[in-house]
N, C-alpha and C positions, 0 to 999 in steps of 0.2 A: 504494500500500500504506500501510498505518496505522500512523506510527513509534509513536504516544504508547505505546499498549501493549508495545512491545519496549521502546522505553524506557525502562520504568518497568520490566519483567524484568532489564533489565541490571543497572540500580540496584541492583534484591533482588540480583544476583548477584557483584556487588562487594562487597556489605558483608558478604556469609558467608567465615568463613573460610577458606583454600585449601587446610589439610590437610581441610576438611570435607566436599569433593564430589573426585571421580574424573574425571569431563571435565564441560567445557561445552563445548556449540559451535554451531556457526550453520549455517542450511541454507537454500539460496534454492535458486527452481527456476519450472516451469511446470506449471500443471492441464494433465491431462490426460484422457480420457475428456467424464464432462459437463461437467468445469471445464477444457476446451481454453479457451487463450486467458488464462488465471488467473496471474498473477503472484504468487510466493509466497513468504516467510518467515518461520522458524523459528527458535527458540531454544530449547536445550535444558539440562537442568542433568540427571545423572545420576549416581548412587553406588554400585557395588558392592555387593551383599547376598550371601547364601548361603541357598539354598533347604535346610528342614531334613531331608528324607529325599534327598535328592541333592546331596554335598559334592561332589563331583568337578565339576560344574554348574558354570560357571562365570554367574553371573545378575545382575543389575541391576534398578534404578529409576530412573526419567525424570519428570520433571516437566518439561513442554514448554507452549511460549506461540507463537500463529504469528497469522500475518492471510495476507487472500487477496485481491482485487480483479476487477473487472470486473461481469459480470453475478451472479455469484454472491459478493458483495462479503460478508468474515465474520473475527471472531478468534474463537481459540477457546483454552481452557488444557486440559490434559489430566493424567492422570497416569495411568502405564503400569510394568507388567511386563515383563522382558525376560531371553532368554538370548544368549548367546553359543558360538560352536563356532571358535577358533583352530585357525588355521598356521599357524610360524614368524608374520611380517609382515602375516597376512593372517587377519580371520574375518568372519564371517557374524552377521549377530543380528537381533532379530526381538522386538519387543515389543506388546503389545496393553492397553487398561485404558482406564476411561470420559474422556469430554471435553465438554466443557460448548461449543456455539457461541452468538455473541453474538444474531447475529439467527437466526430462522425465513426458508426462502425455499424457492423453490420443487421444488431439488434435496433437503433434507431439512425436515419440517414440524415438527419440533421443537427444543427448546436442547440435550437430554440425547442425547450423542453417542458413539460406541464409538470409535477410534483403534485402526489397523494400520499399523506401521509396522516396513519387514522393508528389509534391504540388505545387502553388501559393502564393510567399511573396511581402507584400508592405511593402517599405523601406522609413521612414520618420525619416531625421536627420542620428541619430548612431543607430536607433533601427527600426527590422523588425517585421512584424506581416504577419504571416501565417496560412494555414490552410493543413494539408496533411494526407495522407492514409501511413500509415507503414503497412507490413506484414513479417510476419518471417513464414520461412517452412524449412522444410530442404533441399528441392527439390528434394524429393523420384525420381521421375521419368527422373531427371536427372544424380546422383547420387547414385543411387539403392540402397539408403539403404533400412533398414528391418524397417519394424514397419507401424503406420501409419502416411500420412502428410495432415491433413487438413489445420494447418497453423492456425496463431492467427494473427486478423485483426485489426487497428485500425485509428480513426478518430480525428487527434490533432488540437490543435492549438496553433502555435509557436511563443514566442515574444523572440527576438533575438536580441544582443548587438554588432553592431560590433568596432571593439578593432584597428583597423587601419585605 
């Protein structure tokens, strides 16, 4: 997997303030589907927002940076919309919004990429532990571009710090 670019998201992520972001946190894992075999990591930085015709919403922003490895060898940055639905210790969230990949290959044939990424986090203290599905495509058949979108699939699991 390819540190340089995580490294240099951390970087950015130390020198913003800490009442300035909501969580950061990290998320490694395995492709799965056509990226079986895919080694993977994530970084994320995300903040709290409120959606204006739904206050009760509880909603967010992600800005994420990840790389991949193997045959389908790729980084990519994203930034994403998301909500959330709480239990007590436990909720669900689910964010979607475009992502740029570094190289073209043969599972998606362009750079301009769509990001789903939907899971289950338990929140103990300042720190979360999840588990979720990301997929990046480009969404050919919404979008019509040219090439092909099978889309790279993957299976994380997230331990997350939150900062306020």
């Amino acid at each position: 997997m390819k540190l340089r670019p995580m490294l240099t998201f951390v970087g950015a992520l130390l020198s913003v303030p800490a009442f300035a972001a909501d969580r950061i946190s990290m998320e490694v894992g395995e492709g799965v589907h056509w990226s079986k075999g895919a080694d993977a990591g994530f970084l994320r930085y995300a903040r709290d927002m409120k959606f204006p015709n739904f206050p009760e919403q509880p909603a967010f922003y992600e800005f994420s940076i990840g790389a991949w490895d193997k045959k389908n060898d790729n980084n990519a940055i994203g930034l994403a919309i998301g909500i959330r639905h709480y239990w007590d210790n436990f909720h669900l969230e689910a964010s979607g919004g475009p992502a740029w990949a570094e190289h073209k290959t043969h599972v998606s044939a362009t750079h301009e990429q769509f990001v789903l990424h939907i899971g289950g986090v338990f929140t103990v203290d300042r720190f979360e532990f999840g588990i979720f599905q990301s997929h990046y495509s480009n969404a050919k058949p919404l979008l019509g571009w040219d090439g092909r979108n099978t889309g790279y699939d993957f299976l994380t699991f997230q331990v997350g710090y939150l900062l306020k």
